[in-house]
C-alpha positions in Angstrom: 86.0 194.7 -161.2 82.8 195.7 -163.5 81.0 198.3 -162.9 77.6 199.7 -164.0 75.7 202.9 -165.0 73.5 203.9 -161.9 70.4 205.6 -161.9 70.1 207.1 -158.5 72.3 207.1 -154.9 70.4 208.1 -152.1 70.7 207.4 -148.1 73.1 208.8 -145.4 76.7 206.8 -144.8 79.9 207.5 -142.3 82.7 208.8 -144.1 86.0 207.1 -143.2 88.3 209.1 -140.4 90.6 211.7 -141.7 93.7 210.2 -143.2 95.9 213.3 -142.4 94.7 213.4 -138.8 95.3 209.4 -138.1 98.8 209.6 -139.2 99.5 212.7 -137.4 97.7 211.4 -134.1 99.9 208.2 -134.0 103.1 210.5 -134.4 102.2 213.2 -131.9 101.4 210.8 -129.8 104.2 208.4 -129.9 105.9 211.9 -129.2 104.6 213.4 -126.0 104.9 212.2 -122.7 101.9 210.0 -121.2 98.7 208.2 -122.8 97.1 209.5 -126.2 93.5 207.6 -127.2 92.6 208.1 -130.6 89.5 207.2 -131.7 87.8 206.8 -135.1 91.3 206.1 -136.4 91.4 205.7 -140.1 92.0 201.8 -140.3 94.0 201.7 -144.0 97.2 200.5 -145.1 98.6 203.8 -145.6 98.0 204.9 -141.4 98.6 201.7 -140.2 102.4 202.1 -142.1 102.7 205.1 -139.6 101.3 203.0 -136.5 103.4 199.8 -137.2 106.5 202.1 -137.9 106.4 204.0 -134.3 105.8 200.4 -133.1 109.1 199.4 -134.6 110.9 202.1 -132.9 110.0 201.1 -129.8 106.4 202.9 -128.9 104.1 201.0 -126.9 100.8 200.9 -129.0 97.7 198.8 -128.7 94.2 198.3 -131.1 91.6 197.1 -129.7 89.3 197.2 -132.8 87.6 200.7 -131.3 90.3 202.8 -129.8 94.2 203.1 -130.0 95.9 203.5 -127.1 99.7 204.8 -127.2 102.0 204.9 -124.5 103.9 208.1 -125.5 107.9 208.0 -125.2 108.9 211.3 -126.3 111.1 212.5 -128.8 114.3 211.3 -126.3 112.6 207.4 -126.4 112.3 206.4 -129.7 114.2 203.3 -130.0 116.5 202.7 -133.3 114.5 199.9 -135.2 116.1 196.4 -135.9 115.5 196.3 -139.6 114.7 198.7 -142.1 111.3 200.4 -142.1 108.7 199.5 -144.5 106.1 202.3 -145.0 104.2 200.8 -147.7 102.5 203.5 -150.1 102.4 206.0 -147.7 104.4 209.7 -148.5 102.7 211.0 -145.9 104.7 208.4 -143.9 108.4 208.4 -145.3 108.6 212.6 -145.9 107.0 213.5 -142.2 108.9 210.6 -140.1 112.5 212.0 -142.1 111.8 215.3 -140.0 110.9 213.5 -136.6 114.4 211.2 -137.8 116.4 213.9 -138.3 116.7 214.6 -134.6 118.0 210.7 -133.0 121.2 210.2 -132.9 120.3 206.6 -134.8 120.5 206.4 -138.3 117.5 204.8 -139.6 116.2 203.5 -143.2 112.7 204.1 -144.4 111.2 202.1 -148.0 108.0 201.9 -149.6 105.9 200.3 -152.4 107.1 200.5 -156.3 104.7 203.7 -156.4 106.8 205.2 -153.4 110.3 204.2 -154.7 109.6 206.9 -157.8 108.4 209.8 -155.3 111.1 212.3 -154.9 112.2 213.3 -151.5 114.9 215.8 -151.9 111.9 218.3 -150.9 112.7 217.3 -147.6 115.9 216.3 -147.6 117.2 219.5 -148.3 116.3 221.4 -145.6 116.7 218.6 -143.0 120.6 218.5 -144.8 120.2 222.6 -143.6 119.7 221.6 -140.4 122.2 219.2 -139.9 121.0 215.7 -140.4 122.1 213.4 -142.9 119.9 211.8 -145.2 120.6 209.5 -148.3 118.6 208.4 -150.7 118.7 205.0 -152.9 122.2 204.8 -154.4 123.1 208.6 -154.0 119.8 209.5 -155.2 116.8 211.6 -153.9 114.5 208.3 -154.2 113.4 205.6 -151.3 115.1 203.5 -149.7 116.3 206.8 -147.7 118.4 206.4 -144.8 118.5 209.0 -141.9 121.1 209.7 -140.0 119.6 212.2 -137.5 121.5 214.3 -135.1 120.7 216.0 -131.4 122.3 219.3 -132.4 119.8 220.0 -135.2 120.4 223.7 -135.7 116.8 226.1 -136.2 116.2 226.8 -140.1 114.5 229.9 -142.2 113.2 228.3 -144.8 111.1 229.2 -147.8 109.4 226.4 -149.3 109.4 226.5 -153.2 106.7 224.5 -153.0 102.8 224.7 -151.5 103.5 220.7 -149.8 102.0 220.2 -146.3 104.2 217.3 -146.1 107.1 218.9 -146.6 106.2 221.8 -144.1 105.3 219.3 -141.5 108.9 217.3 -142.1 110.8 220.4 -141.3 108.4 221.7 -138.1 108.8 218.2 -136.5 112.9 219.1 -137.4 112.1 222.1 -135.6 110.3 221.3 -133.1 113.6 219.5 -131.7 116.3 222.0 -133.2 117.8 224.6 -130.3 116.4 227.9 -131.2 113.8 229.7 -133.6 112.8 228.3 -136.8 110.5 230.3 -139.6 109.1 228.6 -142.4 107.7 230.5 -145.1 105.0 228.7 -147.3 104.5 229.9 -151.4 100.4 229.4 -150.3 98.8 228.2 -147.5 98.7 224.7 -146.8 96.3 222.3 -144.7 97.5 223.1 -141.1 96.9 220.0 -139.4 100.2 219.8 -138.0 99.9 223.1 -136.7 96.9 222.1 -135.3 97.8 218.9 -133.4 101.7 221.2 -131.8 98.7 223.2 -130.1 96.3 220.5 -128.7 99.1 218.3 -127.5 100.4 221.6 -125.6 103.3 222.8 -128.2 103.9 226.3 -128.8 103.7 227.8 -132.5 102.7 230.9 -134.3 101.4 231.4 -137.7 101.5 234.9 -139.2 98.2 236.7 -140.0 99.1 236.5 -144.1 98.8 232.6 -142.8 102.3 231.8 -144.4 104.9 232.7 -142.1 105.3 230.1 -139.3 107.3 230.3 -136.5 108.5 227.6 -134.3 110.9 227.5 -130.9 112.5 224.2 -129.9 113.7 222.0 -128.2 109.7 221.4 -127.2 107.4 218.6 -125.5 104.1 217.2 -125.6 101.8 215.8 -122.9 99.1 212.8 -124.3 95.8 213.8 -125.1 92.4 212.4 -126.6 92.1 212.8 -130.1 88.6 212.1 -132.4 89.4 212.0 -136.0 86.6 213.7 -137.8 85.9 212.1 -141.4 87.9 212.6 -144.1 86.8 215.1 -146.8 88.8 214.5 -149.3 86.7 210.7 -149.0 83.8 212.6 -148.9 84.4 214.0 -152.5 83.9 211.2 -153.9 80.2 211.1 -152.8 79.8 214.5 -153.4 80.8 214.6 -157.2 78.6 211.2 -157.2 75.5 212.9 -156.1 76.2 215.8 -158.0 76.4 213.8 -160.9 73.9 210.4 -160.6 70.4 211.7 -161.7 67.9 211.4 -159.0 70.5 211.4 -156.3 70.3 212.7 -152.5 73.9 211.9 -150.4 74.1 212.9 -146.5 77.5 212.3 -144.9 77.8 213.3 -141.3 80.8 214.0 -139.3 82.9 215.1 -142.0 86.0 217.3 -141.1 85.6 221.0 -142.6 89.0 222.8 -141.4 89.7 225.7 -143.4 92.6 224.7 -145.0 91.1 221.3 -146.4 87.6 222.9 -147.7 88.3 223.8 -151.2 86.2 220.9 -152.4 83.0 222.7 -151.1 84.1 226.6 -152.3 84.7 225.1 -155.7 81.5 223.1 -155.8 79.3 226.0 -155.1 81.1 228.2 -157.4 80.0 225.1 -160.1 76.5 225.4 -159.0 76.5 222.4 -156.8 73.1 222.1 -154.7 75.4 221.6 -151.4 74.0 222.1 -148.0 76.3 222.4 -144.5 74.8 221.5 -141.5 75.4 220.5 -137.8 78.6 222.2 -137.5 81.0 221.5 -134.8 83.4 224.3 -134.3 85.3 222.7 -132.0 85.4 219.1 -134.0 85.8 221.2 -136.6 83.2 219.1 -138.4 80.1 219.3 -140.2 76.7 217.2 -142.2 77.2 217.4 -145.8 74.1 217.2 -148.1 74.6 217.1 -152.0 72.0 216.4 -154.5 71.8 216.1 -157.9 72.9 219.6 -159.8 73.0 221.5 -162.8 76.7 222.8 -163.3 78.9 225.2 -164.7 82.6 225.5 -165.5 85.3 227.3 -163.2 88.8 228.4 -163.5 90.6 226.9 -160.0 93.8 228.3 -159.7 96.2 230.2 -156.8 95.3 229.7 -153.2 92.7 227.3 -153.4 95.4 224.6 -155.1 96.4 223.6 -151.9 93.1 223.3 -150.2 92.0 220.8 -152.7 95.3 219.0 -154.1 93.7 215.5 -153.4 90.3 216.1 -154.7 91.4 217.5 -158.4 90.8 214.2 -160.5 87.2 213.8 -158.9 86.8 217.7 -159.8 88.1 216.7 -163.1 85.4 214.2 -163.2 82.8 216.7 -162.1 83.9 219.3 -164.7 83.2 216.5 -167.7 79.7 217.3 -166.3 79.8 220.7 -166.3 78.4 223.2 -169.2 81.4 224.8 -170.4 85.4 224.7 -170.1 86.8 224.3 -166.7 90.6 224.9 -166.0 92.9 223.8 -163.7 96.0 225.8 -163.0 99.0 226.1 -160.6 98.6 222.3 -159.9 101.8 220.6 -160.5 102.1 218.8 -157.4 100.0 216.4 -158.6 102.6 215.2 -160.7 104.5 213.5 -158.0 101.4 212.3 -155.8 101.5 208.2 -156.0 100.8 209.0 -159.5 101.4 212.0 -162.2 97.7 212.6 -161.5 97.6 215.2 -163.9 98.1 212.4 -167.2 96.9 209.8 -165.4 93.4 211.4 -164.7 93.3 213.0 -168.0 94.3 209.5 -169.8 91.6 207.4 -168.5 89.1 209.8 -168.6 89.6 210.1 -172.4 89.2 206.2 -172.3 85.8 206.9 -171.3 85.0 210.1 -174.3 86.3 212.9 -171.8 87.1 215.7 -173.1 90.1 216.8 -171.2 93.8 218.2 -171.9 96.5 218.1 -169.5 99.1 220.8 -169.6 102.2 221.7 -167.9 100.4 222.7 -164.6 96.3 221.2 -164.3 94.2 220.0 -166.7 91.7 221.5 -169.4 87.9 220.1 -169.3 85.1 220.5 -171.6 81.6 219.6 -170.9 78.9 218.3 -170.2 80.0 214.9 -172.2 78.8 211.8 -172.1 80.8 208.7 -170.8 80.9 205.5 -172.1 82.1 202.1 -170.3 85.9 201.1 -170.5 89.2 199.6 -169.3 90.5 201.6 -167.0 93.3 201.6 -164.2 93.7 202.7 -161.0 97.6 203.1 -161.4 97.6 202.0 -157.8 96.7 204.9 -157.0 93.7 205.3 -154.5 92.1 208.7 -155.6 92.4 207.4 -159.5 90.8 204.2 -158.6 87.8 206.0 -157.0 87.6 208.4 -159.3 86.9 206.2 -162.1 84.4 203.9 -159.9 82.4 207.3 -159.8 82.6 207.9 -163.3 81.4 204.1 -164.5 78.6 205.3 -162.5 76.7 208.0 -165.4 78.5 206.2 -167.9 76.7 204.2 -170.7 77.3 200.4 -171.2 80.2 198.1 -168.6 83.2 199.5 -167.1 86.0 197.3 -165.8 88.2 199.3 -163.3 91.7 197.3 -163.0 93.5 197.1 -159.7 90.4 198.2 -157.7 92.3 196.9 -154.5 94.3 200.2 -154.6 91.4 202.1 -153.3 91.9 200.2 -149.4 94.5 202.7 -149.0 92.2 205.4 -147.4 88.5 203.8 -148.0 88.2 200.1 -147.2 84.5 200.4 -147.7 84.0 202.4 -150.5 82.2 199.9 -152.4 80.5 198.8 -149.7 79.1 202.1 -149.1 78.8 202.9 -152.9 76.5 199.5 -152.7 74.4 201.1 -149.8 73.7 204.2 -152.0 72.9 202.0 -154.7 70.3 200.2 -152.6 68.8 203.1 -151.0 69.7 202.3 -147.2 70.6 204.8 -144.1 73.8 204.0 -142.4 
């Protein structure tokens, strides 16, 4: 695909449902008891891997185009699934269905994509081992294909995570939320709580400590349907706010975007860089919010600690930002982004450089000096959605053609990126 320099993006557009929040409504409620509607479902490959999965275990569920309808079986009525389970590209998938796994007394096998087949699991698969199940990954390793061979008696677990992962938290509470007794789970930082979230609207029972890392969890539990509305997704949103930060002349509205807590890093860093970022319309209940960006004048930042976790996803569009910034911005205390569908850390920093970035990764984030100016290049998205986005944003301020290889990759969580990049482009209103 080529791309061009822009000279302005203005207009208002819908930012796609929340990627975390359809996944997690399809599991919660393929678990509870009765009818769950979700609407504004995020319609990419990765969620539909988690709908046609639940499907294949026996879950009643039905897409009208507008609304998904699921008939709930519980955690006692999931059905072992004829064939293996292809989950596509989709961690979120593989490492949260091994903890809802680990409690059938079916063993089960779950395999992904070329990307997924290098993402370690033994994050998960160690603690759900703690608690009793069985898991094995490809030829004795800790890589997809993984086969689960849950267990009814899954014993409660203390756990500390040696890790800030939301996925892996969410593995071992949906462990827990069908082990007999108390479970704790104590997180290095504070991760998006989404999970926690849904337990609670679908009538669970769980506590989180006020140092907001301590969670506790009694089990066996159960669930009764609900309505769910997916708010937009912010970490899609970033995209469109680092490009109207960045595009001279630009003015970007997105409405209905989700703004939980633990997901808002994105707009703490931005303002601390200077971003002209207005919030509006909030919904405290939606937990949702208008989002206004317009073109800036920015400075570096150190990000580092307990904002890591609030903004894992967004880090190579930060990147991006920071080649625009005046001065050196660093990123620390990131290494999970080395085993996202990429090693975001030299993948972002490599085809940045492509473009005359310059930016260093190290052990744990990334060094970036700025502002610089880009130049058109080859780049690749890795097959990695957030990379291939990224560097659509970044053709955009830089000088001369840019040719982004395996744009295709970017359906994952934004089908219509470039249809809504084009509406920018053109000045229209959504």
């Amino acid at each position: 695909m080529k791309l061009q320099q822009k000279q302005a993006l203005t207009g208002n557009i819908q930012i796609p449902a929340d990627k975390s929040i359809s996944h997690r409504s399809i599991m919660f409620g393929a678990l509870a008891k009765g009818t769950t509607t979700v609407k504004n479902f995020l319609r990419g490959e990765d969620c539909f891997s988690t709908l046609h999965a639940f499907q294949k275990l026996g879950v009643p569920i039905q897409d009208d185009g507008e609304t998904i309808t699921i008939e709930g079986v519980g955690f006692a009525g999931l059905k072992p699934a004829e064939e293996a389970i292809d989950v596509g590209n989709s961690g979120t998938t593989i490492r949260l269905m091994m903890g809802i796994l680990a409690g059938q007394e079916f063993p089960t096998t779950l395999f992904g994509d070329d990307s997924l087949a290098k993402r370690p699991m033994n994050r998960v698969m160690l603690p759900l081992r703690e608690m009793g199940a069985t898991l094995t990954g490809d030829q004795g390793s800790e890589f997809p294909p993984i086969t689960i061979e849950g267990t009814t008696a899954l014993k409660p677990i203390k756990y500390q995570l040696p890790m800030a992962s939301a996925q892996v938290k969410s593995a071992i509470l949906f462990a827990a939320l069908q082990a007999h007794g108390i479970s704790r789970i104590i997180e290095k930082e504070p991760t998006r709580n989404h999970t926690e979230e849904m337990i609670k609207q679908f009538g669970g029972h769980i506590e989180t400590a006020t140092d907001e890392k301590t969670i506790t969890v009694s089990g066996p539990q159960t669930f009764q349907g609900q309505e769910v509305i997916v708010p937009g997704d912010i970490s899609s949103a970033a995209f469109f706010l680092v490009a109207g930060a960045i595009v001279p002349n630009s003015r970007i509205r997105m409405t209905n975007v989700g703004v939980n807590p633990s997901r808002t890093g994105i707009l703490t860093v931005m303002e601390a860089m200077g971003a002209d970022l207005v919030t509006s319309e909030v919904d405290e209940q939606n937990q949702s919010a208008t989002l206004t960006i317009t073109t800036s004048s920015l400075q570096g930042v150190t990000i580092e600690g307990a904002i890591i976790p609030k903004l894992i996803d967004e880090l190579p569009i930060i990147a991006l930002l920071a080649t625009q910034a005046q001065g050196t911005t660093v990123i620390k205390d990131a290494e999970e982004l080395k085993v996202k569908e990429t090693n975001r850390i030299d993948a972002t920093a490599e085809e940045l450089r492509k473009m005359g970035a310059d930016i260093t990764p190290t052990e744990d984030g990334l060094l970036i000096k700025g502002p610089t100016p880009l130049h058109g290049a080859e780049v690749h998205s890795r097959g990695d959605h957030r990379i291939g986005m990224m560097l659509a944003v970044a053709s955009l301020i830089a000088q001369g053609e840019t040719e982004l290889l395996r744009p295709e990759a970017i359906n994952v969580s934004y089908p219509n990126f470039f249809a809504d990049l084009a509406s920018l482009m053109a000045g229209e209103e959504a």
